[in-house]
Each structure stands twice: as C-alpha cells, then as structure tokens.
C-alpha positions in Angstrom: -4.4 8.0 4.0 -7.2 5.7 4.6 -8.4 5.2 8.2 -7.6 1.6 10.2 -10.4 0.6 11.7 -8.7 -0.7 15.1 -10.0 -3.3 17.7 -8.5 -4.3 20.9 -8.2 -7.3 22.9 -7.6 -6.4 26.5 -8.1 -3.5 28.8 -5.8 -4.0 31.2 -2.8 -1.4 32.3 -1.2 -1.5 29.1 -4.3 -1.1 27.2 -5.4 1.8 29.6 -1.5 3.9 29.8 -0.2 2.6 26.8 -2.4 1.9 23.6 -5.9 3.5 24.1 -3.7 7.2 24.5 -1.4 5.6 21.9 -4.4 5.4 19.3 -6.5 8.6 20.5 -3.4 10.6 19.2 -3.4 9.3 15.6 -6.5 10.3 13.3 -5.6 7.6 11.1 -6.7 5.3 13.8 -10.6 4.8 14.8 -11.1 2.9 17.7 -14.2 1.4 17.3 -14.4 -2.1 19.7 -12.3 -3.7 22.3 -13.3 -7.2 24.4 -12.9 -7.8 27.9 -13.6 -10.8 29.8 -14.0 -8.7 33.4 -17.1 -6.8 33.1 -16.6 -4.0 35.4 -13.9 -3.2 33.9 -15.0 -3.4 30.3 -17.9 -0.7 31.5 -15.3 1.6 33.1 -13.0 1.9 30.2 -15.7 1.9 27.6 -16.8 5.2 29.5 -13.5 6.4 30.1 -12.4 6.4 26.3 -15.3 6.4 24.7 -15.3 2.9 22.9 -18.2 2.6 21.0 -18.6 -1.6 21.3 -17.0 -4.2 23.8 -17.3 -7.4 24.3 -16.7 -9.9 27.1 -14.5 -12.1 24.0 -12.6 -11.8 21.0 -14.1 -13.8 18.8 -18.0 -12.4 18.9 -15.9 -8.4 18.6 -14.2 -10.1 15.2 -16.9 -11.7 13.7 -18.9 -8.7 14.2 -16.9 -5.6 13.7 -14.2 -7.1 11.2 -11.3 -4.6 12.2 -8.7 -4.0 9.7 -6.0 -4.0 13.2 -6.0 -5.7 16.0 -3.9 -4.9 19.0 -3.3 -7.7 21.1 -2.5 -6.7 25.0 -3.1 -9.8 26.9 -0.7 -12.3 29.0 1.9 -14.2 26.6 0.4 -17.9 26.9 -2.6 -16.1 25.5 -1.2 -14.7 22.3 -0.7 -17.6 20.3 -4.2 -18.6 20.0 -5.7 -14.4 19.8 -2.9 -13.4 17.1 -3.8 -16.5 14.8 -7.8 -15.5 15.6 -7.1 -12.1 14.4 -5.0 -12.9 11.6 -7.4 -15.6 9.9 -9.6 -12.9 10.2 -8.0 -10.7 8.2 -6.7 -8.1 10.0 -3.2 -6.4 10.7 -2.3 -7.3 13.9 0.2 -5.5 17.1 1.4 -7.8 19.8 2.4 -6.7 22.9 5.4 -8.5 24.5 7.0 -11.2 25.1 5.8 -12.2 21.7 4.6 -16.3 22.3 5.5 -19.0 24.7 8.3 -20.4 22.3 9.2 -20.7 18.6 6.8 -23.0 17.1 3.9 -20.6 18.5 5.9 -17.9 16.9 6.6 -19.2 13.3 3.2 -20.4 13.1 1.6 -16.9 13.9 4.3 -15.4 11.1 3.7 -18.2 8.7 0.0 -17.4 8.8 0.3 -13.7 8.8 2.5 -14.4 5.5 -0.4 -16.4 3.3 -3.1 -13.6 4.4 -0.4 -11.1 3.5 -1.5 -9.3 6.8 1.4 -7.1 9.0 2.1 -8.2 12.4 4.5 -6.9 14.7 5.6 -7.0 17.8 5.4 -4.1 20.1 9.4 -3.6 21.4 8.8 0.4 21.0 11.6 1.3 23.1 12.9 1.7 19.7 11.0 4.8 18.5 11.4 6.7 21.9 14.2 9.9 21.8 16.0 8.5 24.2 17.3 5.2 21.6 15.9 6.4 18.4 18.4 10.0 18.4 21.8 8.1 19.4 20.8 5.6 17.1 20.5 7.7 13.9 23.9 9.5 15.1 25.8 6.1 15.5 24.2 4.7 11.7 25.5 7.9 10.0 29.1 7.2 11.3 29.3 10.3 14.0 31.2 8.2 16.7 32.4 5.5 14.7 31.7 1.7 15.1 29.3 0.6 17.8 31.7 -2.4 19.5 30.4 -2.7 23.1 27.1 -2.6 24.4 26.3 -2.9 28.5 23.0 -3.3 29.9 21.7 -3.3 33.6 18.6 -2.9 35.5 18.7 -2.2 39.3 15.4 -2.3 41.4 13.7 -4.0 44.0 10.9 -5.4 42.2 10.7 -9.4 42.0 7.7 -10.5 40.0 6.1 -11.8 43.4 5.4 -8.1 43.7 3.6 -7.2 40.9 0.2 -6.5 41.0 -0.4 -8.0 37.7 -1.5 -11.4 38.1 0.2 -13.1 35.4 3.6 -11.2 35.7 3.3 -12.3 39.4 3.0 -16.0 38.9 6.1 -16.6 36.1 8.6 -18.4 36.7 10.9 -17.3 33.6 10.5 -13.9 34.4 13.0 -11.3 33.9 15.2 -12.1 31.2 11.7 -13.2 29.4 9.1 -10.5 30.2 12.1 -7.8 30.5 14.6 -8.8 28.6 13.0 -8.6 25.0 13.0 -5.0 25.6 17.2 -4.8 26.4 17.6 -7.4 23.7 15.6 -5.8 20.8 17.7 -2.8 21.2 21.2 -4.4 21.6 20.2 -6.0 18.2 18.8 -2.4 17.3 22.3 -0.9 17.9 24.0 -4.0 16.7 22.5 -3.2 13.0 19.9 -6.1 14.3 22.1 -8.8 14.3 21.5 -11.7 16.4 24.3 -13.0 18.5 25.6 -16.1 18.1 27.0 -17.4 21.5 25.1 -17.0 24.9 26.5 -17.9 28.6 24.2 -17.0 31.1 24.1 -17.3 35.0 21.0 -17.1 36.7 20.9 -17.9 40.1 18.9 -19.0 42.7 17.9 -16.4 45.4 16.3 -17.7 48.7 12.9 -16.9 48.9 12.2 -16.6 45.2 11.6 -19.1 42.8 11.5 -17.3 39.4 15.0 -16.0 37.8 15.4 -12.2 39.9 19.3 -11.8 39.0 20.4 -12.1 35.5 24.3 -12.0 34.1 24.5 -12.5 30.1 27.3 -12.4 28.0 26.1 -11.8 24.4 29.0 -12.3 21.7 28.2 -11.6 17.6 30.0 -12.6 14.8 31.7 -9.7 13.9 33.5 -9.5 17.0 30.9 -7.3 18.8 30.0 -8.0 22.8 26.9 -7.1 25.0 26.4 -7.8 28.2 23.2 -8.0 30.5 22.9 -7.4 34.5 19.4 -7.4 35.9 18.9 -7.1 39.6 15.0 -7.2 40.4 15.8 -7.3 44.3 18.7 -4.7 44.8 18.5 -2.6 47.7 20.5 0.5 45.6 18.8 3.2 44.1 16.2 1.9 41.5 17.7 2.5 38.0 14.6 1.0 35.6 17.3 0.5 32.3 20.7 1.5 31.5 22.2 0.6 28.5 26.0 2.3 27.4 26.9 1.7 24.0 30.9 1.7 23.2 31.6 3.4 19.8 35.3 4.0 18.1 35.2 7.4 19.2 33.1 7.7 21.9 29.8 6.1 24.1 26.6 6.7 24.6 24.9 6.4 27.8 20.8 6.2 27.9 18.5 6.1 30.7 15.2 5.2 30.6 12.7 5.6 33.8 13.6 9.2 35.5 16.8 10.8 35.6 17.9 13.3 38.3 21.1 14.3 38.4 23.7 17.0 40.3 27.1 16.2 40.5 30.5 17.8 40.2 34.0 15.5 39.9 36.8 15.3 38.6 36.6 13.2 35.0 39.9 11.3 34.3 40.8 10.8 30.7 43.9 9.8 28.4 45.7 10.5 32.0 44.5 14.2 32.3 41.9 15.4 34.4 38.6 17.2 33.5 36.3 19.2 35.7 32.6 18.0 35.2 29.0 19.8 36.3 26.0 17.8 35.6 22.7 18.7 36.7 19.2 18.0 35.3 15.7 16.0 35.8 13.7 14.1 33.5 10.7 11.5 34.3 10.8 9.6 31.1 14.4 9.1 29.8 18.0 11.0 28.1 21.0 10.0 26.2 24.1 11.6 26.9 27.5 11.5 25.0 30.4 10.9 26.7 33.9 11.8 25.0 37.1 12.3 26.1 35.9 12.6 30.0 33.0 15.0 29.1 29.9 13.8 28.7 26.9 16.0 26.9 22.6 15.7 26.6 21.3 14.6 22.9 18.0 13.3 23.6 16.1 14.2 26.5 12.1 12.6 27.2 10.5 14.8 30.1 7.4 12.7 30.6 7.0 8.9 30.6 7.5 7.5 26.1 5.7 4.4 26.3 2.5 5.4 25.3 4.0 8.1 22.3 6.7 5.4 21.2 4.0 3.1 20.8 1.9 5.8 18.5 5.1 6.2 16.6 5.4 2.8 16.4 1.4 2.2 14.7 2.4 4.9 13.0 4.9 3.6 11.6 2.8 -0.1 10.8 -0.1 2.5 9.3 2.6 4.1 6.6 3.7 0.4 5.8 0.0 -0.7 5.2 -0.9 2.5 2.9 2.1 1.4 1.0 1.0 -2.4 0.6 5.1 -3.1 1.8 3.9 -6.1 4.2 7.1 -7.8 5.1 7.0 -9.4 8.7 11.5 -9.0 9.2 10.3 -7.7 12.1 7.9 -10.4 13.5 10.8 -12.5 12.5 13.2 -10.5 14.6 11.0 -10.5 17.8 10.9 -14.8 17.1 15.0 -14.8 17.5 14.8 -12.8 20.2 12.6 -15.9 21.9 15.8 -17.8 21.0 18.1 -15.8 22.7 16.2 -15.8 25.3 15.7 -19.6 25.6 19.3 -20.2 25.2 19.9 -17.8 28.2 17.5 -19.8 30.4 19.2 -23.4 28.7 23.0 -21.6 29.2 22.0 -21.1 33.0 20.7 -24.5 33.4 23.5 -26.0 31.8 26.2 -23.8 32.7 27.4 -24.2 28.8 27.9 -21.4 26.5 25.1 -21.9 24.1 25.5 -21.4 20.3 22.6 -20.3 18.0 22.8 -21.2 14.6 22.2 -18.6 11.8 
C-alpha cells in the first residue's frame, strides 16, 4: 500500500493527543509538514514529534509540500475556507468536528471534494472505538434483535466558559453543537444511519451563562424508532462524560465512555422476580455492557483513553478506501445532516415547535 504523504493544519490539543499519536502509529502515514500560526508552539511540537517542515500558514505548507492528506484540526468557523484550500489542492482531506458553521459551507466543501474526486471526511471516531464499534457489530448481525430506543446523557460541570480553549470558550451554540455531533453520529450509527425526521428540543436559559449548558432532545425516525438527548454541562452529580443505552428486542446495551469505576451489589428486579447482582471493575477509557433479563454482562472494555487509536482506525480506514480508488463522500454527507439536526434542535428550542426535516 502506497504511503499518504500527510500535512496538518493546527497544533493545538487535538493535534498534540489526538492526531500526531494517531498518525505515528500507522506506517502508511508520513508526516512530513504541519502550519501553525503561534510560533512557540509550532517550535515545540516540531521538536516534540519530529515534523520535518512547519509553517506559520496553510497555504505556503500546500503550495510547497503538496500533501496527498490534509488533516484539518482548527476551530469550526475556520474550516470552511482550510478544507476548500486543501481540497483545490488536491489532496484527501480529515476534518475534525463540528464539521462547518452551517449547510451551505458544508455542501460546498463536498461538492468540491466530488469534482476533484478527493475523500473527505469528518472525524466523529467515536465510531471505531470498542466501546461502540463491538455492540454495534453484535446488534447488525441480529444477536439482540431490533435496536428501538436509544438514550443519551452527559453529566458534568463543565460550561464552555470553562474551557481553556479559547474558541470552545467563547460559543454561544455550544453543547448540542460542539458535543452533540459526537451523540448524534452514533444514534444515527445504531439507527442503521438514518436521520430522524422530527426534532423538539428544550434548551434553557441558566443564570449566569449565556450559551446553551442544558440540553433535552427528543429525536423520532420514520420507522417508529426514538432517541433522546440529556446534556447537563453544569451538574453538581458525579461527572459522567457520555452515556448512551440502546434498547433492542431482546435486550440493551449500555456504553460508557470517559472512566468507569464500578462496585456494587443489589438486588436486580426483572419480569417480577428478583436477581442478585455483583459488579465491580475500572476502566479510564470506556466499556459496553449487556443487560438481559436483570443481569447485565462486559463485551467491550477500553482501559486507556480511544480517541487518539479510534482516530488511527478511522485514517485507517480513509487509507484502505484511497488504495482502492472507492471515493464516495456518504459520509461527508452524513456529518452535513447531522448540522441539520443540530440547527433544528437550536430552531425547535427557540421556537418551542417540533421541527420536521425533510428527507
């Protein structure tokens, strides 16, 4: 398999937990530029990973090292104008999320990466991580039955006024847009990606904050399937980073991603008979459990943090679609309704309407 000569744009957090590990651990990958508008820290992760150019912008790094991938880890309102740089010139390109600013930005970026017949994608690589991608293969090949009911909540003190990333810190659409690509994408994921077609959405105002730090969404499909979202970014209870159960026919799946520590012992109630339960275990990066008929078992466990290996499975999996000349951008496409849903969450809260999206 040929090698991707692979560029960066950005060397902030993400770039330094998340991609530069990401790419070290593929061969297939070459690192050989990145840009960087902050000089001190362009020096410090040149040393640090051993980048062999940077450069304070992308545009001299692409007219001068013509990478065949791009990986674009800067704010949102910036991606629109880097993805289209990268694209016209003519490389493969990974966005990190949220994808653009709103849906012209997006179908523009996937219109062009269709006439230079270039891959771009959007990195939502919850997806490839153990802790979704093993309950997911077990729900496609039928072991539980139908997925029918998917709930979603996030419990932490952490409003966006808190964040030591400038950008996050300043939005004022915040969770449900910076966050809640991630829960969407994989309700869609474990919905066979379908895209819902009603949204009602409450959102409301907490004193002393001005962006949206408590989200409720009801998420209904056509084929009778439900999802529903509760984000709390200033709770008080112990921090829970993302729970997500999915409701089969025949039983549910519960995943948690961001730690896990458990030791417990009750008394599970079930079909009006009583079960005795032990759980015990701890896990930093995330496990899936089943839970049938009051019992509830480990499938998938993640003992370190996955964002930085589910994002190498993830280029992995763009490199394997490249060798193959197979460019189809479905999933650019995906990550552009998931902007919908989102905006019709943010126009269902204003509104208080339910909010249909068409097909």
């Amino acid at each position: 398999m040929p090698v991707l000569r692979t560029a960066l744009i950005g060397l902030g957090a993400a770039a330094e937990h998340i991609h530069l590990p990401a790419c070290k651990s593929i061969p297939e990958l070459h690192v050989i530029a990145a840009c960087e508008p902050d000089a001190v820290r362009r020096a410090s992760m040149q040393a640090r990973f051993s980048i062999p150019s940077v450069y304070p912008d992308a545009h001299a790094m692409l007219q001068q090292q013509q990478p065949d991938l791009v990986i674009v880890i800067t704010p949102p309102d910036t991606h629109h104008a880097l993805v289209t740089l990268a694209l016209q010139s003519g490389a493969h390109v990974l966005c990190e999320k949220p994808f653009m600013s709103n849906i012209d930005q997006a179908d523009a970026v996937i219109a062009l990466a269709q006439r230079h017949a270039r891959l771009l994608r959007v990195n939502n690589q919850y997806r490839y991580m153990a802790t979704y991608a093993v309950p997911y293969q077990q729900i496609a090949r039928g072991d539980y039955g139908r997925a029918q009911l998917i709930e979603c909540w996030q419990t932490m003190f952490h409003p966006n006024t808190t964040d030591k990333t400038a950008w996050r810190a300043e939005l004022r659409q915040s969770t449900l847009y910076e966050f809640g690509s991630h829960a969407l994408d994989l309700i869609s994921h474990f919905f066979d990606d379908a895209i819902p077609t009603r949204v009602h959405a409450v959102i409301p105002s907490v004193n002393g904050y001005e962006s949206d730090v408590q989200v409720a969404m009801t998420l209904t499909f056509d084929d009778r399937r439900l999802a529903t979202i509760l984000f709390n970014r200033v709770g008080h209870a112990p921090e829970k980073y993302l729970e997500m159960r999915v409701g089969c026919e025949r039983a549910s799946v519960r995943m948690s991603l961001g730690g896990v520590a458990r030791l417990s012992a009750e008394i599970a109630r079930y079909d009006g008979r009583n079960f005795p339960s032990l759980e015990s275990g701890w896990v930093r990066g995330g496990q899936a459990r089943i839970e049938q008929r009051g019992r509830s078992r480990v499938i998938a466990s993640e003992r370190r943090s996955a964002f930085a290996s589910a994002t190498a499975a993830h280029l992995r999996d763009m490199i394997g679609v490249i060798a193959r000349g197979e460019i189809d951008n479905a999933r650019a496409r995906h990550a552009r309704d998931m902007l919908r849903v989102i905006a019709a969450g943010y126009e269902s809260a204003r509104t208080g309407e339910v909010v249909t999206i068409a097909r």
